[in-house]
C-alpha positions in Angstrom: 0.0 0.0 0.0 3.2 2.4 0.8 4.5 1.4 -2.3 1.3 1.9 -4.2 0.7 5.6 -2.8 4.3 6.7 -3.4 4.3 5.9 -6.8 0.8 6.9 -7.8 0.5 9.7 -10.3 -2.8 11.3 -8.5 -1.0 11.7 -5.6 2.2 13.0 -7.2 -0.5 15.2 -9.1 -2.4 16.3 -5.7 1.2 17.4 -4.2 1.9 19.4 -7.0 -1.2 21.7 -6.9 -1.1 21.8 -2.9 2.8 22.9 -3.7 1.6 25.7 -6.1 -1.5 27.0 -4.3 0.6 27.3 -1.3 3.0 29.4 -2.5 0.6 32.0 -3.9 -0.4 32.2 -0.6 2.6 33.0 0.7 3.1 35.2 -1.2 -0.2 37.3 -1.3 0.2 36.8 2.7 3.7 38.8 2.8 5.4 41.7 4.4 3.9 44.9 3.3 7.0 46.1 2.4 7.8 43.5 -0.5 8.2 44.3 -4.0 4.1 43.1 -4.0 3.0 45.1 -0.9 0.5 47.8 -3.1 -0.7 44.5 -4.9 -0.9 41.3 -3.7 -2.8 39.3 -6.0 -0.2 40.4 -8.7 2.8 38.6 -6.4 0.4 35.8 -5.5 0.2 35.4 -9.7 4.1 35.6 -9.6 4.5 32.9 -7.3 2.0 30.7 -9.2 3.8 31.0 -12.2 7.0 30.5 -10.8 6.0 27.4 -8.7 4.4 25.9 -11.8 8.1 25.8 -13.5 9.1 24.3 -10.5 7.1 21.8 -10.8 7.3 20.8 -14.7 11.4 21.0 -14.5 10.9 18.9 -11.6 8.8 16.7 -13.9 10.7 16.9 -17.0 14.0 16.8 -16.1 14.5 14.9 -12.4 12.8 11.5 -12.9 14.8 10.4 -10.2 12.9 12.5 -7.4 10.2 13.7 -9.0 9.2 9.5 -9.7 8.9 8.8 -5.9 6.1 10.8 -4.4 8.2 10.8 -1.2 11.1 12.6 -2.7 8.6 14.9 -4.7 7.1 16.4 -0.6 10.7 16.1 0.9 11.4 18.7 -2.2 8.4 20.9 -2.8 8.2 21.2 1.3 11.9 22.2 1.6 10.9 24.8 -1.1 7.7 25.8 0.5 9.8 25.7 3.6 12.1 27.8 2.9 10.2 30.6 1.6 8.3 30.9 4.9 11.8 30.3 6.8 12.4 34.3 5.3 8.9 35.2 5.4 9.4 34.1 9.5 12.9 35.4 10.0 11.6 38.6 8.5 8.8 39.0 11.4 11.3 37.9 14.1 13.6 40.9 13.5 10.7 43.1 13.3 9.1 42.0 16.7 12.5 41.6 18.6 13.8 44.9 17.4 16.9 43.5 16.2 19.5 45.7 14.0 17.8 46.1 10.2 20.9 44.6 8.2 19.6 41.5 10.6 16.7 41.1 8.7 18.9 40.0 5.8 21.7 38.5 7.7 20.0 35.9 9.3 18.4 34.5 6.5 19.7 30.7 6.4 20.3 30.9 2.7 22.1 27.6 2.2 20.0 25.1 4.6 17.4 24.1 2.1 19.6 23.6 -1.2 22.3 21.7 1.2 19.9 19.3 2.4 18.9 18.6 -0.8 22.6 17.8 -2.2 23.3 15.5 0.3 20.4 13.7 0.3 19.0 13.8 -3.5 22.5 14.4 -5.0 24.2 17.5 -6.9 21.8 18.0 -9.7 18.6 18.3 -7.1 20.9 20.8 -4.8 21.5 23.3 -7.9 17.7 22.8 -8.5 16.6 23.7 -5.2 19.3 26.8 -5.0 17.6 28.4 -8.4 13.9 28.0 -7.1 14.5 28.9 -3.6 16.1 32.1 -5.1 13.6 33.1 -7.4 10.9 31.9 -4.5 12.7 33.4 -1.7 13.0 36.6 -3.3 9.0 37.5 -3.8 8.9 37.6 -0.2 11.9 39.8 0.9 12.0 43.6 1.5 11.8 45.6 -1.9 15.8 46.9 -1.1 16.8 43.7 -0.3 15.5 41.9 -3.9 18.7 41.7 -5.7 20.7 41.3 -3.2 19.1 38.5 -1.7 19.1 37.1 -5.4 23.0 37.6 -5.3 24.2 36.0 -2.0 21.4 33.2 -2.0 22.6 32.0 -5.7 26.3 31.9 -4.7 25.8 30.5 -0.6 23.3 28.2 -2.5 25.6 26.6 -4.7 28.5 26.9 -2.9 27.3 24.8 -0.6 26.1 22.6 -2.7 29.6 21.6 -4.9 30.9 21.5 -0.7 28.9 18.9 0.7 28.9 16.8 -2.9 29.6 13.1 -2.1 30.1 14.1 1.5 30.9 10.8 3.2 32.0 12.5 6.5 30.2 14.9 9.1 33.2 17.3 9.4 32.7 17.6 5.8 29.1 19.6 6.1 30.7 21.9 8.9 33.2 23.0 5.7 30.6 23.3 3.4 28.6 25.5 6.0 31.9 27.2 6.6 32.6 28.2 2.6 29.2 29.5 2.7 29.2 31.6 5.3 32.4 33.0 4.1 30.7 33.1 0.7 27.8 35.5 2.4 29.7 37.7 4.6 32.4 38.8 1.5 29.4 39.5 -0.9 27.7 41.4 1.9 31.0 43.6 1.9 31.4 44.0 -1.4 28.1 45.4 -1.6 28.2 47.6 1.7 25.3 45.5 3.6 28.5 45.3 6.3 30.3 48.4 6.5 33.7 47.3 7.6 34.8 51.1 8.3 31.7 53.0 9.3 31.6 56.4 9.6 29.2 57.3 12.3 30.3 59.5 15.2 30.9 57.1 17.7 33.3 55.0 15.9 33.4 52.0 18.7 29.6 51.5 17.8 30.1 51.1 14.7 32.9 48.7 14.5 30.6 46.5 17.3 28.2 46.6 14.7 30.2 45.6 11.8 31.4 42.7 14.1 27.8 41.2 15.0 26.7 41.8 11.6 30.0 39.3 10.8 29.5 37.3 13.2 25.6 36.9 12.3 27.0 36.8 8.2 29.8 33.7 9.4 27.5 32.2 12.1 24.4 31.4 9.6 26.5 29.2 7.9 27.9 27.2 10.9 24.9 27.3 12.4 23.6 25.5 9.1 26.1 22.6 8.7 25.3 21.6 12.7 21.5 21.7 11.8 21.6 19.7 9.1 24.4 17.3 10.6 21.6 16.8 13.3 18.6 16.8 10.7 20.1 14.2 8.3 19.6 10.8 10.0 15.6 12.2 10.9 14.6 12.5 6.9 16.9 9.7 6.4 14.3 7.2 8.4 11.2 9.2 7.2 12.0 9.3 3.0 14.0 6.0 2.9 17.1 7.4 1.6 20.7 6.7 2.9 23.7 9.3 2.5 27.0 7.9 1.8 27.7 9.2 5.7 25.0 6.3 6.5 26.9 3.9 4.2 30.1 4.4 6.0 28.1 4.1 9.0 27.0 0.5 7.9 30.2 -0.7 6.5 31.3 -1.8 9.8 32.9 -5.3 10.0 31.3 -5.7 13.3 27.9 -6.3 12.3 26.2 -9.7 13.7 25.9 -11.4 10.1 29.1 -10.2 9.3 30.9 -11.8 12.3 28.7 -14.9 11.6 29.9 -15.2 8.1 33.1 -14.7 9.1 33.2 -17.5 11.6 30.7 -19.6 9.9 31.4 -19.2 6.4 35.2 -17.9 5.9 35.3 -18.8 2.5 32.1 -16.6 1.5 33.4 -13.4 4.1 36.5 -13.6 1.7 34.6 -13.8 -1.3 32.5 -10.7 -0.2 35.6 -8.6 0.5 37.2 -9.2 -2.7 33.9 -8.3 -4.4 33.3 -5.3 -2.4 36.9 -4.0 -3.8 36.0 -4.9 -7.2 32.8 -3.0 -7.3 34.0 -0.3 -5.5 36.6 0.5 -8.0 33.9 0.0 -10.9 31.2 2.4 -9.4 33.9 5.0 -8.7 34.6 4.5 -12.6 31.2 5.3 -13.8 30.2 7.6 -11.3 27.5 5.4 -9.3 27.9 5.2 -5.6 30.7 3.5 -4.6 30.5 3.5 -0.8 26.6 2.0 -1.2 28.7 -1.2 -3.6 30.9 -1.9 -0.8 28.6 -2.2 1.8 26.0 -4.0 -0.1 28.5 -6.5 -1.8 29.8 -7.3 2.0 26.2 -8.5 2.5 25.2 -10.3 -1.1 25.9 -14.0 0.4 24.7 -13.8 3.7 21.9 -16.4 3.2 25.1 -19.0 2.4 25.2 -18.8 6.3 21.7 -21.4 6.5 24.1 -23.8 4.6 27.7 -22.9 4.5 29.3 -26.3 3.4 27.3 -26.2 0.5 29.3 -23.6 -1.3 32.8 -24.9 -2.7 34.9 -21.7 -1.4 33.6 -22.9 2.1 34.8 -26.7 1.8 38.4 -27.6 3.2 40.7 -29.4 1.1 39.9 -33.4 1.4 36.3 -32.4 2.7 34.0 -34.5 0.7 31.2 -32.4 -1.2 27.6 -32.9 0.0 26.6 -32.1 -3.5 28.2 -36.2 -4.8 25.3 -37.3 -2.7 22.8 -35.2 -4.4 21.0 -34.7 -8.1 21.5 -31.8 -9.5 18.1 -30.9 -9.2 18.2 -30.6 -6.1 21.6 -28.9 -5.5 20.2 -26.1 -7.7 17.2 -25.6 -5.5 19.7 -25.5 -2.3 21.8 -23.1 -4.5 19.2 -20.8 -5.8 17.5 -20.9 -2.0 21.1 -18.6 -0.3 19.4 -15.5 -2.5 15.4 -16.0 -0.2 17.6 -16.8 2.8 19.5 -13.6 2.6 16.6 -11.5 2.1 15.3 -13.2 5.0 18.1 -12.5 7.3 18.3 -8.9 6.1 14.9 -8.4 6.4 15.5 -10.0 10.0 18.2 -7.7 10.7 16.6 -5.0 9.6 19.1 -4.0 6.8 19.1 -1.2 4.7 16.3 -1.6 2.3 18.6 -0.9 -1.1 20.9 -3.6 0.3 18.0 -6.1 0.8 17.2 -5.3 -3.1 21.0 -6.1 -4.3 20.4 -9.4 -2.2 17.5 -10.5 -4.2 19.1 -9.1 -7.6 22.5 -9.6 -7.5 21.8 -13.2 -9.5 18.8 -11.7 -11.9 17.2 -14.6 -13.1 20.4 -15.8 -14.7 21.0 -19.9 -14.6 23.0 -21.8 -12.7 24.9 -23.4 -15.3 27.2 -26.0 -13.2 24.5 -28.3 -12.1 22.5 -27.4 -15.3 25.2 -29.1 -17.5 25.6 -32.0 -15.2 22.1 -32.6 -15.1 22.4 -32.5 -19.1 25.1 -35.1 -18.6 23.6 -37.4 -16.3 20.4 -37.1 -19.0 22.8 -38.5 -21.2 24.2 -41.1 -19.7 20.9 -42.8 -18.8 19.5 -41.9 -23.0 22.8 -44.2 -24.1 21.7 -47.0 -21.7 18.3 -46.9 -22.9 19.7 -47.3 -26.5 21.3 -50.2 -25.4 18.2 -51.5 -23.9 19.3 -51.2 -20.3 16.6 -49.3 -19.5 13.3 -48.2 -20.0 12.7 -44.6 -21.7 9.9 -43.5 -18.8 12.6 -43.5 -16.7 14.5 -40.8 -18.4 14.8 -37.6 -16.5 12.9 -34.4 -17.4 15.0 -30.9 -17.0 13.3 -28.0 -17.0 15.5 -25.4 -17.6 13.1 -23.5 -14.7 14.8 -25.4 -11.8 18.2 -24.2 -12.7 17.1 -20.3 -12.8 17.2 -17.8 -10.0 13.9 -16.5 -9.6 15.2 -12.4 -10.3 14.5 -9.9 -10.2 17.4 -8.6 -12.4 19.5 -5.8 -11.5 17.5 -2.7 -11.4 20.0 0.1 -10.5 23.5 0.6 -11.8 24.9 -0.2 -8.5 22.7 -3.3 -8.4 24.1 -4.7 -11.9 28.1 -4.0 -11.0 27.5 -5.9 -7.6 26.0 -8.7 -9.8 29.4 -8.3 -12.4 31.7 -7.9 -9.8 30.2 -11.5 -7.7 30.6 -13.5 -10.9 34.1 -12.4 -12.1 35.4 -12.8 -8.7 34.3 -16.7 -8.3 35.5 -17.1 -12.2 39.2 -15.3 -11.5 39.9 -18.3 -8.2 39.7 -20.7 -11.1 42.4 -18.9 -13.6 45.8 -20.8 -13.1 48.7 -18.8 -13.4 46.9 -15.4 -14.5 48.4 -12.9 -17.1 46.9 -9.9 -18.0 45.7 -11.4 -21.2 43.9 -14.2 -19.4 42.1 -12.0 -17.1 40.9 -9.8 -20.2 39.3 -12.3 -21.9 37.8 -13.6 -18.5 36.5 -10.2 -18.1 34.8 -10.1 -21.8 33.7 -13.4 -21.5 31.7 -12.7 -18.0 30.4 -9.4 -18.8 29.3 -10.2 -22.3 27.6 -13.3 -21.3 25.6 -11.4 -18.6 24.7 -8.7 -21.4 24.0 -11.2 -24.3 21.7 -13.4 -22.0 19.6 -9.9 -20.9 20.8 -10.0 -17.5 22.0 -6.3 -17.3 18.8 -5.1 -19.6 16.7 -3.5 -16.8 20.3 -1.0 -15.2 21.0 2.1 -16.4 24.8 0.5 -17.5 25.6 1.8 -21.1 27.7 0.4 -22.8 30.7 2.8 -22.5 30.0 1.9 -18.3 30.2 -1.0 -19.3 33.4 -0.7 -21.1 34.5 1.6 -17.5 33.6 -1.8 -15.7 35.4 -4.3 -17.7 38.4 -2.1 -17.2 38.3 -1.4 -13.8 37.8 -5.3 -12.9 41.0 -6.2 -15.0 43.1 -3.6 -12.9 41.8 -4.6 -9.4 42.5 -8.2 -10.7 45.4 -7.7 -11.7 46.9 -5.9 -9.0 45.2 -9.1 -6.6 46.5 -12.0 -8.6 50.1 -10.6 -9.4 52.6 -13.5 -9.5 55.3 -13.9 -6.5 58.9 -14.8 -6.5 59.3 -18.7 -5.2 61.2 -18.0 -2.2 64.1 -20.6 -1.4 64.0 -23.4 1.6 66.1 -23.2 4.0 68.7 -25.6 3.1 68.7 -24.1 -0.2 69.3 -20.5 1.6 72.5 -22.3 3.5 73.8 -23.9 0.1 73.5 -20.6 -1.5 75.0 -18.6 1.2 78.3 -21.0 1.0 78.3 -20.4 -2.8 78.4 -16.8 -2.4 80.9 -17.0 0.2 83.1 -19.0 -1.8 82.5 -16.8 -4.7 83.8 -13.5 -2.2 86.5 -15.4 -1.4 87.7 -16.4 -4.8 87.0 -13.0 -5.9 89.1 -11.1 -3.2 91.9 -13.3 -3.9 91.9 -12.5 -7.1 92.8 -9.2 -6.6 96.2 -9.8 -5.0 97.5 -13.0 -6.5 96.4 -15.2 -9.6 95.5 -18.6 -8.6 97.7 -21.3 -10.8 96.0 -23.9 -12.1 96.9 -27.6 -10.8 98.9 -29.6 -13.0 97.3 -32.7 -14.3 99.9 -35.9 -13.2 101.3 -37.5 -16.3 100.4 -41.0 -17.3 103.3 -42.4 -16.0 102.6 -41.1 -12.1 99.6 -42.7 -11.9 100.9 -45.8 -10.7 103.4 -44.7 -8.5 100.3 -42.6 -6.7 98.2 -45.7 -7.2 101.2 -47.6 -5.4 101.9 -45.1 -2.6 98.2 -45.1 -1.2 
């Protein structure tokens, strides 16, 4: 039903109209001394029209929030919530009797477009700079217009290149740092802040320069802490995850982490390796990188119901379960770790975009192994009823079905280079002494086979990300499954040591006097030394 409402056009629809009627409301409702204050239906009209292109840019040009009804109201109500933030500030100053300049200064004119960076990503966060300009300024003191047009466009987006890709709190208290700075310079270049005033009592007027810095500087601080302390609260309530919360959750110590790591060593490896690999790729093609490393460490975690059915987890001489079983059925136990893992996640309560990697990371793609041996074994038993040995009814049937992962396919970019990144890592423990050649053609094989059997068709990988991939995995692999030097045993260390020792000594002498070769004894004195020993 969640679902259902927060993709549903009539609501989407609904939020847009309650978005526009509300800010001509605003508008008609502000300060008498805005630009609109000897007409207010004709700035009401103004902020109709402007909320309207707000709307269909949103529409046109942002699928990626302006698909999700929840994105659309965390948007359109920062908007609408930032315009009344001035309207409010506006009526503070007036009732508390605060300094005039304070009207302007106070004004928190990165909060809205910062919140949206973080969360919705740069594109969104220059979005929400432009409109809550244009918005913000229908509402402001008729002196203040331009001005406020100025500093809000450049704090705005500031602020938003600042806190891009932020993946560390101290990194929004620098972003609110650059845009305070940002406010209080343009506020001196155009004299809001009178750095040298000349009224008569000259200590006044330097106290008031220094509040108004203060006030210019603090905004911006002030800022960064309140949206440090607001991000993990619209976070829970829109169901989005900064890459601050996927640091968060790429802790080792996690329960099903240590499990897997205790319980499944072979798969814990397997994830690490693939969380590097997809890393590397995302950071290639410009997908989130910090959401492929925490979601790849969690891919496998339904291998944990039953470990020893997964050959990285079997020790050398361990008998495989699978000899006892057909490959029917060790498909189905197979194909089950993907509905375990969602389970356990889902117990756990895991990020919901890692429980979807979980359930994609496979697609629908077959699991060819026990697929060929079942095709084998089919075989087998049609030559023995050729020669009579047994009957045809008792042939088995393969269904092609049984072998298949039940999908959904990758749906996201960072979904389908997960899903790469699993596959060539469990292909590249088979290559036997790798070169960069064979790990190319690994590579192609993999990534081609995924594309050619439709795997990758519902991601938004193009082909030149695709092409990014490929080359990424070949680098990490290569720089993993570099060759060593075969170091020497010890007695082979000792026999070595006495050669070069000899060799020192043979050479040192050789610089002070020529060795003379030993004569070889004539044939005659061989049987007088025979005789004398």
């Amino acid at each position: 039903m969640a679902l259902t409402l927060d993709r549903s056009p009539w609501v989407r629809l609904a939020l847009y109209l309650i978005f526009i009627v509300g800010i001509a409301v605003i508008v008609l409702r502000a300060a008498t001394d805005s630009n609109f204050a000897d007409d207010p239906l004709r700035g009401a009209m103004f902020g109709l029209v402007i909320a309207a292109t707000a709307v269909v840019i949103l529409d046109a040009n942002h699928e990626a929030a302006g698909g999700r009804n929840g994105r659309v109201i965390l948007l359109l109500g920062g908007l609408a919530g930032h315009i009344m933030l001035v309207r409010g500030i506006s009526m503070m100053v007036d009732a508390q009797a605060f300094p005039g300049q304070m009207k302007f200064l106070l004004i928190p004119f990165a909060l809205t477009p910062m919140i949206h960076a973080v969360l919705l990503g740069r594109g969104i966060g220059t979005y929400s700079t432009i409109y809550s300009t244009l918005l913000g300024s229908l509402v402001m003191p008729k002196q203040d217009v331009l001005l406020y047009m100025a500093v809000s466009l450049v704090c705005g987006l500031v602020a938003v290149q600042a806190s891009y890709r932020v993946r560390k709190r101290v990194q929004l208290l620098r972003a609110g740092v650059y845009a305070g700075v940002a406010s209080l310079l343009l506020c001196i270049m155009f004299s809001r802040i009178d750095l040298m005033p000349g009224m008569d009592d000259q200590l006044e007027g330097l106290k008031i320069a220094g509040w108004s810095s203060l006030a210019a500087m603090g905004m911006g601080i002030l800022i960064a802490l309140l949206v440090s302390g607001l991000l993990p609260v619209l976070e829970g309530a829109f169901a989005l995850t900064t890459d601050i919360s996927w640091l968060e959750l790429s802790d080792l110590n996690h329960k099903l982490l240590r499990r897997l790591q205790l319980e499944a060593p072979g798969t814990f490896h397997h994830s690490l390796v693939v969380a590097s690999l997809a890393e590397a790729a995302a950071e290639s093609v410009g997908a989130n990188a910090a959401m492929c490393r925490v979601c790849a460490y969690y891919h496998d975690i339904g291998k944990l119901n039953k470990p020893e059915y997964f050959i990285e987890n079997q020790a050398e001489g361990m008998e495989n379960p699978h000899n006892a079983l057909t490959p029917t059925m060790s498909a189905l136990i197979i194909i089950a770790h993907v509905k375990d893992g969602v389970d356990l996640a889902v117990k756990h309560k895991l990020n919901p975009r890692v429980i979807d990697i979980i359930q994609e990371h496979h697609g629908d793609s077959l699991v060819t192994y026990f697929h060929r041996r079942a095709q084998e074994q089919k075989k087998t038993e049609l030559e023995k009823v050729e020669k009579g040995l047994e009957n045809p009814e008792d042939l088995p049937k393969i269904d092609e079905k049984n072998f298949r992962y039940p999908g959904p396919r990758p749906r996201t970019r960072e979904s389908g280079i997960v899903s790469l990144a699993d596959i060539v890592e469990s292909a590249s423990r088979s290559l036997k002494k790798p070169t960069p050649a064979k790990i190319r053609t690994m590579v192609e094989d993999l990534v081609n086979g995924r594309v050619c059997d439709g795997q990758l068709d519902d991601c938004a990988l193009s082909m030149r990300d695709l092409a990014k991939v490929k080359d990424s995995f070949c680098a990490t692999l290569r720089s993993m499954l570099h060759t060593r030097i075969d170091y020497p045993k010890e007695d082979d260390r000792s026999t070595l040591g006495r050669k070069s020792d000899l060799e020192k000594r043979q050479g040192n002498g050789s610089k002070t006097q020529q060795i003379k070769p030993v004569p070889t004894p004539a044939p005659s004195d061989q049987p007088q030394q025979r005789a004398a020993s």
